[in-house]
C-alpha positions as CSV (number, residue, x, y, z in Angstrom):
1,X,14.7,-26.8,-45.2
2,X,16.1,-27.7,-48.6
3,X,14.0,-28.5,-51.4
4,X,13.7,-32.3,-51.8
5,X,13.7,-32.2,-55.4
6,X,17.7,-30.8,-55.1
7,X,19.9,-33.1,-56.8
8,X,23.2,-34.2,-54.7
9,X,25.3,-33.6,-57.9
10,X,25.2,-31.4,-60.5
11,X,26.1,-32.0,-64.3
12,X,29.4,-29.7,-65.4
13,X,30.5,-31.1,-68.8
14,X,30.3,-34.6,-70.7
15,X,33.5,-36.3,-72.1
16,X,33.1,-36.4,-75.8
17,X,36.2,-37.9,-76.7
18,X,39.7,-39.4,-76.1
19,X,43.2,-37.8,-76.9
20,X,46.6,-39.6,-77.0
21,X,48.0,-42.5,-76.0
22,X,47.7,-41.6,-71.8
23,X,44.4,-41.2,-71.8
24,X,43.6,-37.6,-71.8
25,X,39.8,-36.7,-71.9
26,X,38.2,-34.1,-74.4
27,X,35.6,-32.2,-71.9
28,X,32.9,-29.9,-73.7
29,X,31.6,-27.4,-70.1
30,X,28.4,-27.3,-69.0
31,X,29.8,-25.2,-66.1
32,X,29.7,-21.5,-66.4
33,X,32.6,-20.9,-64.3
34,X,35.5,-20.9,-66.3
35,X,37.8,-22.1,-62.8
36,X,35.7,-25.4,-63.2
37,X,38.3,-27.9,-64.2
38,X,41.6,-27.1,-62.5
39,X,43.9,-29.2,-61.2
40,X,43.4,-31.0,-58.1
41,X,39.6,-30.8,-58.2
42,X,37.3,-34.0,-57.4
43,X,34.9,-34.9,-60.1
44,X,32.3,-37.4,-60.2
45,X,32.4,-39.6,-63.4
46,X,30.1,-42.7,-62.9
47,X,29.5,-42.1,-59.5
48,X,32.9,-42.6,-58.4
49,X,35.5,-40.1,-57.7
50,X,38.3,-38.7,-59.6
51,X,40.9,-36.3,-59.4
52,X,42.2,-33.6,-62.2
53,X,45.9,-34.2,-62.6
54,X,46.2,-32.0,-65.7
55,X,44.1,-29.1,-67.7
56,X,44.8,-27.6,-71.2
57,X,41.7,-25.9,-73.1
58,X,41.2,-25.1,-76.7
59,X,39.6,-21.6,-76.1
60,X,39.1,-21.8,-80.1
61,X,37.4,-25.3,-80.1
62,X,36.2,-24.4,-77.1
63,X,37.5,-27.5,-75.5
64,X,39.0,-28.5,-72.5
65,X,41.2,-31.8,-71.8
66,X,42.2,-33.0,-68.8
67,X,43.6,-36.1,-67.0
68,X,42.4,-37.9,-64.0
69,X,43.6,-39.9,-61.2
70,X,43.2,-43.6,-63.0
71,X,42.6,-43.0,-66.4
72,X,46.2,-43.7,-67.7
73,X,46.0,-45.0,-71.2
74,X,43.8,-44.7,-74.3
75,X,41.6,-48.0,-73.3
76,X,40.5,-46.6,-70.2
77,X,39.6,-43.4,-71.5
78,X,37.9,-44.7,-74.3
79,X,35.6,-46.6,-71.9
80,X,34.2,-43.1,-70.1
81,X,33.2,-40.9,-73.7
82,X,30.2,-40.8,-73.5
83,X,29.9,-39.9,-69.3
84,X,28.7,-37.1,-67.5
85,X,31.0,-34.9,-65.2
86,X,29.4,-34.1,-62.0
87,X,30.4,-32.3,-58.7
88,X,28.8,-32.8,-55.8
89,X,26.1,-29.6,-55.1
90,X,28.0,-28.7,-51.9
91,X,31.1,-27.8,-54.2
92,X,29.2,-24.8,-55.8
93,X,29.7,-21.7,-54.9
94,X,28.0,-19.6,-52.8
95,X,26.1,-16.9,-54.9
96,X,27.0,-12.9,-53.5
97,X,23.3,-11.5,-53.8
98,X,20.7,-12.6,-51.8
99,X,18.2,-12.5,-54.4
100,X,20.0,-14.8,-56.9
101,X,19.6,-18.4,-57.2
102,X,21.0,-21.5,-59.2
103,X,18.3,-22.9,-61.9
104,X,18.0,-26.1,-59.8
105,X,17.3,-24.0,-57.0
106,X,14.0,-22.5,-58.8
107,X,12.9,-25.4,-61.4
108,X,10.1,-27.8,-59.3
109,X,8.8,-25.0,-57.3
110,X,5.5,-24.0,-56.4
111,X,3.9,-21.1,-58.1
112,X,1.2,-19.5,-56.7
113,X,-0.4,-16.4,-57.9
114,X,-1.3,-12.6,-56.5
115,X,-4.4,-14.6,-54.3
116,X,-2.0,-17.3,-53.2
117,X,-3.6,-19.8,-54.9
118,X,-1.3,-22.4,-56.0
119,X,-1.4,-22.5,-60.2
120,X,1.8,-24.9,-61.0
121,X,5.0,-25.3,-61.1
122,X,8.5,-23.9,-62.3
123,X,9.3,-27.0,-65.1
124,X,12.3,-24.6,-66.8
125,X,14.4,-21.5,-67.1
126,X,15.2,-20.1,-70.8
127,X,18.4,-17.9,-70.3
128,X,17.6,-14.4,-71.9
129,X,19.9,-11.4,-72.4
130,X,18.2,-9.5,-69.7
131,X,17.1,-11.8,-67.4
132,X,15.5,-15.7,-67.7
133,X,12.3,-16.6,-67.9
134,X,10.2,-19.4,-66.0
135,X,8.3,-21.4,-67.7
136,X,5.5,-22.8,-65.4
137,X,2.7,-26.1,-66.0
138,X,-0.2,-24.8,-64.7
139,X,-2.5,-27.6,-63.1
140,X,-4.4,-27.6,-66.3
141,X,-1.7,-28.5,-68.7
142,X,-0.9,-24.8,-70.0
143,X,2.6,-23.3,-69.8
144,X,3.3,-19.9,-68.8
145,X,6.3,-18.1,-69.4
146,X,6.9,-15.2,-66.7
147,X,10.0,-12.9,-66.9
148,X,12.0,-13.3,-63.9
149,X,11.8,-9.4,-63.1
150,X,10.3,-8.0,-60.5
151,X,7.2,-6.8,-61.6
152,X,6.2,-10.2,-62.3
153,X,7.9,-12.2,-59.8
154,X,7.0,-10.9,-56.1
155,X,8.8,-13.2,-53.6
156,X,10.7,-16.5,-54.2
157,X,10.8,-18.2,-51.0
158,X,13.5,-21.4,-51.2
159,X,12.9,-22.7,-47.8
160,X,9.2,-23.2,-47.9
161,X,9.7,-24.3,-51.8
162,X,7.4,-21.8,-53.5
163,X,7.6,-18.9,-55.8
164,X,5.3,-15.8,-55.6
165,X,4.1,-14.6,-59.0
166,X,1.7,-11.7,-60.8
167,X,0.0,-13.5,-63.6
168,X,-0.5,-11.3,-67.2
169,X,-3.5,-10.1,-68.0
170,X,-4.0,-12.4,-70.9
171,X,-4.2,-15.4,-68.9
């Protein structure tokens, strides 16, 4: 069963700008895979569909611009700074390890503790070096933050939306 709280789309840059006279978009990633925008992909700009004709990146600006399928001249691109880039969830990848998982995959589940007691939820992930962390609202307003190693976290079980965790002592 998927979680209901999936989104269909997922956020992979915003178009910050305009370039040129044929409408090329300025595209700072929210994607971290750097094969994101090539051509002949279908994006999601407003809820309708698109199509990358053309990709160059600024690797220094860190920058990437492209053009799309109807978004020929400066005026039309103008219109669209501002938008989100999305691609539809089914587009992603599929992860090689079993035991990984997408962030929208793990935020809005259930945690319950070492009695199975149900305590919160997984509200947000803070990337770390070594591993993220979840930061859980427990049912009485506090917010945890649990390393996502496996001394803490004991079983994280998608299908049935929950998250198995061992609280810290100082809780």
């Amino acid at each position: 069963m998927k979680n209901p709280n999936y989104p269909k789309e997922i956020i992979v840059g915003k178009i910050i700008g305009a370039r040129g006279i044929k409408g090329q978009l300025k595209i700072r990633s929210e994607s971290d895979n750097p094969n994101r925008f090539t051509t002949n992909t279908e994006i999601l700009i407003d809820n309708k569909k698109y199509t990358i004709n053309k990709v160059n990146s600024d690797e220094k600006k860190q920058l990437i611009y492209i053009n799309i399928t109807n978004i020929n001249d400066r005026n039309s691109a103008d219109k669209i700074v501002g938008e989100l880039i999305k691609v539809p969830i089914s587009s992603l990848p599929k992860l090689k390890d079993k035991n990984t998982y997408y962030y929208f995959q793990i935020i809005g589940l259930d945690v319950l503790d070492e009695l199975n007691t149900k305590i919160g939820k997984v509200i947000n992930i803070m990337p770390n070096v070594n591993n993220d962390n979840y930061i859980i609202k427990t049912f009485d307003n506090k917010e945890i933050i649990i390393p996502s190693k496996s001394e803490w976290i004991k079983k994280i079980d998608i299908c049935n939306n929950v998250i198995s965790i061992v609280l810290p002592k100082y809780i």
